[in-house]
ChimeraX commands (.cxc) that place a marker at each C-alpha (Angstrom):
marker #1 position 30.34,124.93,74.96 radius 0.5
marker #1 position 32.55,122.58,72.66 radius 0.5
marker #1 position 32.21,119.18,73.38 radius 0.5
marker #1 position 34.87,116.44,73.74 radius 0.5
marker #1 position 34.33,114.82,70.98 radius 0.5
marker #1 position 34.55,118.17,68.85 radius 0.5
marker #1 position 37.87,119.05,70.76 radius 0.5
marker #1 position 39.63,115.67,70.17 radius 0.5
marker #1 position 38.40,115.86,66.15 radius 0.5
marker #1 position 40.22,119.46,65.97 radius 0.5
marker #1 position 43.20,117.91,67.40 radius 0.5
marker #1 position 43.68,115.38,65.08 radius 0.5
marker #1 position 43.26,117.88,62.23 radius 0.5
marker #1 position 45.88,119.44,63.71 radius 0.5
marker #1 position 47.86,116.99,63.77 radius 0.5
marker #1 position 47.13,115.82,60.33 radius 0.5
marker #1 position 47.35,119.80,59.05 radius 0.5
marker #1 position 51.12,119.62,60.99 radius 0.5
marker #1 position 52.05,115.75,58.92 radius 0.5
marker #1 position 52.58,114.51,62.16 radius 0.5
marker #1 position 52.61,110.91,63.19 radius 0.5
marker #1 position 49.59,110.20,65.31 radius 0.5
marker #1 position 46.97,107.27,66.44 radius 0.5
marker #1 position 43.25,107.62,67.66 radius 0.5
marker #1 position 43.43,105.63,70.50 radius 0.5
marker #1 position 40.84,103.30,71.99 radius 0.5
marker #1 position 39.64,101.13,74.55 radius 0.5
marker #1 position 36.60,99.74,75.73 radius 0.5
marker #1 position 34.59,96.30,74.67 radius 0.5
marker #1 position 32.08,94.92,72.63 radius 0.5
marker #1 position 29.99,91.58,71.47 radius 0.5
marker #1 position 31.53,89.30,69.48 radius 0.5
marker #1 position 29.41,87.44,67.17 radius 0.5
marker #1 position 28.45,84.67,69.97 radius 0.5
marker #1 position 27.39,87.56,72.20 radius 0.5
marker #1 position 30.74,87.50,74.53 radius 0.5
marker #1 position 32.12,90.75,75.62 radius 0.5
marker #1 position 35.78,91.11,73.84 radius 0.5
marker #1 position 37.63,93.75,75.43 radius 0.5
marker #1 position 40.43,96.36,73.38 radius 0.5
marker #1 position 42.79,98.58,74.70 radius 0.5
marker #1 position 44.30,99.41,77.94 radius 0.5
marker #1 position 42.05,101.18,80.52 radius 0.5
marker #1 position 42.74,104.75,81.09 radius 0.5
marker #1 position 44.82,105.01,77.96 radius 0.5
marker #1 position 45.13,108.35,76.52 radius 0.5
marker #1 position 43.03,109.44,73.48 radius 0.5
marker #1 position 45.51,110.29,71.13 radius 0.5
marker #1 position 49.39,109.30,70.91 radius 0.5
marker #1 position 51.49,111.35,68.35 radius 0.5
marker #1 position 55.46,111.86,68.07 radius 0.5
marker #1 position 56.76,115.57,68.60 radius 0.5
marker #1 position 59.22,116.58,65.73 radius 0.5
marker #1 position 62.05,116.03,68.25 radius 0.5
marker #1 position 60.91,111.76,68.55 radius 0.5
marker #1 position 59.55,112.46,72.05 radius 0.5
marker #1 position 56.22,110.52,72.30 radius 0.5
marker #1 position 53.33,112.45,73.44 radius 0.5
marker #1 position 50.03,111.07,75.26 radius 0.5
marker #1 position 47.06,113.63,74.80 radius 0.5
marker #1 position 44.54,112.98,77.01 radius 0.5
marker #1 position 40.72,115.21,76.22 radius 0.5
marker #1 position 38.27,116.59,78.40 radius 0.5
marker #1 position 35.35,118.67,78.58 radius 0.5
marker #1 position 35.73,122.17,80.21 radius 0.5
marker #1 position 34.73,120.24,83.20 radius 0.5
marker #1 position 35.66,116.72,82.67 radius 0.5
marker #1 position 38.02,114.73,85.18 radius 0.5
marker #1 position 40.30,112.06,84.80 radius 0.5
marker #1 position 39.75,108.87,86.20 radius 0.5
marker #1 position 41.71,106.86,88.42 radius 0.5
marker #1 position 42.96,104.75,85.34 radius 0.5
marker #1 position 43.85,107.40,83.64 radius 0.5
marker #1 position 46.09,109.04,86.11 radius 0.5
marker #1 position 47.56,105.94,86.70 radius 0.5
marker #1 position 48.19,105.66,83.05 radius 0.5
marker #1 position 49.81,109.20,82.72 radius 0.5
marker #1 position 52.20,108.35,85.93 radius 0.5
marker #1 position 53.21,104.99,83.96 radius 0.5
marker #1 position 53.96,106.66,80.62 radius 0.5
marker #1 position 55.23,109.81,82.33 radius 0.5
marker #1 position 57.89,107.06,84.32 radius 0.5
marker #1 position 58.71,105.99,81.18 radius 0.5
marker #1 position 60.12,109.53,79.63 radius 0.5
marker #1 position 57.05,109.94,78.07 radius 0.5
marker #1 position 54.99,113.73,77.71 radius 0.5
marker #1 position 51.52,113.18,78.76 radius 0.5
marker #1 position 49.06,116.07,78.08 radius 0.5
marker #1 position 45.12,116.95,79.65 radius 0.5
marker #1 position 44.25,119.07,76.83 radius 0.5
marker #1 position 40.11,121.09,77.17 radius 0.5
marker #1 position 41.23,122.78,73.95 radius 0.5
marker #1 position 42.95,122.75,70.70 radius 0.5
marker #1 position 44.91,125.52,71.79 radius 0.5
marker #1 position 46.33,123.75,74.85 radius 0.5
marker link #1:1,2 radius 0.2
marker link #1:2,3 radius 0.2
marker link #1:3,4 radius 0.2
marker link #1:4,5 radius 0.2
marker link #1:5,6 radius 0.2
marker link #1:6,7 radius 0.2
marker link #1:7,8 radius 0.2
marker link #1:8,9 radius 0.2
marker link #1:9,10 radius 0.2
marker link #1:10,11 radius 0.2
marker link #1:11,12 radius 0.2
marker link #1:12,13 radius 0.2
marker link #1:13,14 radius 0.2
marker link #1:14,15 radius 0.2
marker link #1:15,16 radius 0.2
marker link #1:16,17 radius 0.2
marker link #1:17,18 radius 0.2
marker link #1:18,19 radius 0.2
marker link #1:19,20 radius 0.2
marker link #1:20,21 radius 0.2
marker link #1:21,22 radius 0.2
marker link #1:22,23 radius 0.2
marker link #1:23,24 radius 0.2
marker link #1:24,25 radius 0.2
marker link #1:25,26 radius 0.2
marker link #1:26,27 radius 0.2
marker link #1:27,28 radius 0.2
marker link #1:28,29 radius 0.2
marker link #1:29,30 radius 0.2
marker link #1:30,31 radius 0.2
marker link #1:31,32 radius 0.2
marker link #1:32,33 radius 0.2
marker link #1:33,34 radius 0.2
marker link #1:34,35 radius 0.2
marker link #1:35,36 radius 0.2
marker link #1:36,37 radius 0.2
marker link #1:37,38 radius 0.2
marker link #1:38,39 radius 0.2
marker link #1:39,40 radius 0.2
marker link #1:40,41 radius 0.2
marker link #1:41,42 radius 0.2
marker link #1:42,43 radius 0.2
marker link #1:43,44 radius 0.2
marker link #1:44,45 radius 0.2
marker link #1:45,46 radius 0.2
marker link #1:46,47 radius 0.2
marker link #1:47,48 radius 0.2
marker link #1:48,49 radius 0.2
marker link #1:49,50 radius 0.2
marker link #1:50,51 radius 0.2
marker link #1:51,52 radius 0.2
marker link #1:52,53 radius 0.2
marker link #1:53,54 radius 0.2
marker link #1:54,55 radius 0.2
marker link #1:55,56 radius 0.2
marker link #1:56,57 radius 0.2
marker link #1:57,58 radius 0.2
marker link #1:58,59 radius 0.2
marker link #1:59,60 radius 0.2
marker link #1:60,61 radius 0.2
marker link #1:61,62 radius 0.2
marker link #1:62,63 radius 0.2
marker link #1:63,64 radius 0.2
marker link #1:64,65 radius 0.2
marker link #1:65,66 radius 0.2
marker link #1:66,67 radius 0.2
marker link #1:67,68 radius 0.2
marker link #1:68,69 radius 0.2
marker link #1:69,70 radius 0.2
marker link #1:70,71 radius 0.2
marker link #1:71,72 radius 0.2
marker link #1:72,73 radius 0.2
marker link #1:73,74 radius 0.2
marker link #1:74,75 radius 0.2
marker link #1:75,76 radius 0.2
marker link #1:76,77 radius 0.2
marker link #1:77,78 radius 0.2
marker link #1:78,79 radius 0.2
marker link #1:79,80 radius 0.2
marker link #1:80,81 radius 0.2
marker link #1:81,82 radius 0.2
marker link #1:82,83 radius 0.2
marker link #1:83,84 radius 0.2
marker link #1:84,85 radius 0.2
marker link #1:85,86 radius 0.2
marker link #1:86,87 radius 0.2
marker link #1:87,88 radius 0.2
marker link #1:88,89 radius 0.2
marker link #1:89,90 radius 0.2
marker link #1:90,91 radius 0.2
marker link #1:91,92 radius 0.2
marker link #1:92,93 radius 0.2
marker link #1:93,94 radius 0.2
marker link #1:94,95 radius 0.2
view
């Protein structure tokens, strides 16, 4: 079974074979140097963003074959999706 991680780096080399405009998106937190927690990102944010060749942003969200998407998340696609946005749960590089 392909992982997530494996999925989501054939995606972007897809995207990169295509010259399309994309970001590796990220969220989460870590210790700064005085051992505080510094948050990044926005919770439930998609993994990847990228342009379609028509402008239309596009939010790719990845998953294992039997991942689900979490609360955030699905809040996150209804936001972006409100917005005019195309949101995407992708298990495959073919999706």
């Amino acid at each position: 079974m392909t992982t997530e991680a494996q999925t989501q780096r054939a995606i972007l080399d897809y995207l990169a074979a295509k010259r399309y405009f994309f970001m590796r998106m990220q969220s989460g937190a870590l210790r700064n140097p005085a051992g505080r927690p510094v948050k990044f990102g926005m919770p439930g944010c998609a993994d990847i963003f990228t342009l379609l060749p028509s402008g239309l942003p596009l939010w790719i969200e990845v998953k294992s074959p039997t991942g689900k998407q979490t609360a955030a998340q699905k809040e996150f696609q209804d936001e972006v999706e409100g917005h005019g946005h195309a949101y995407m749960l992708v298990r495959n590089v073919n999706e």
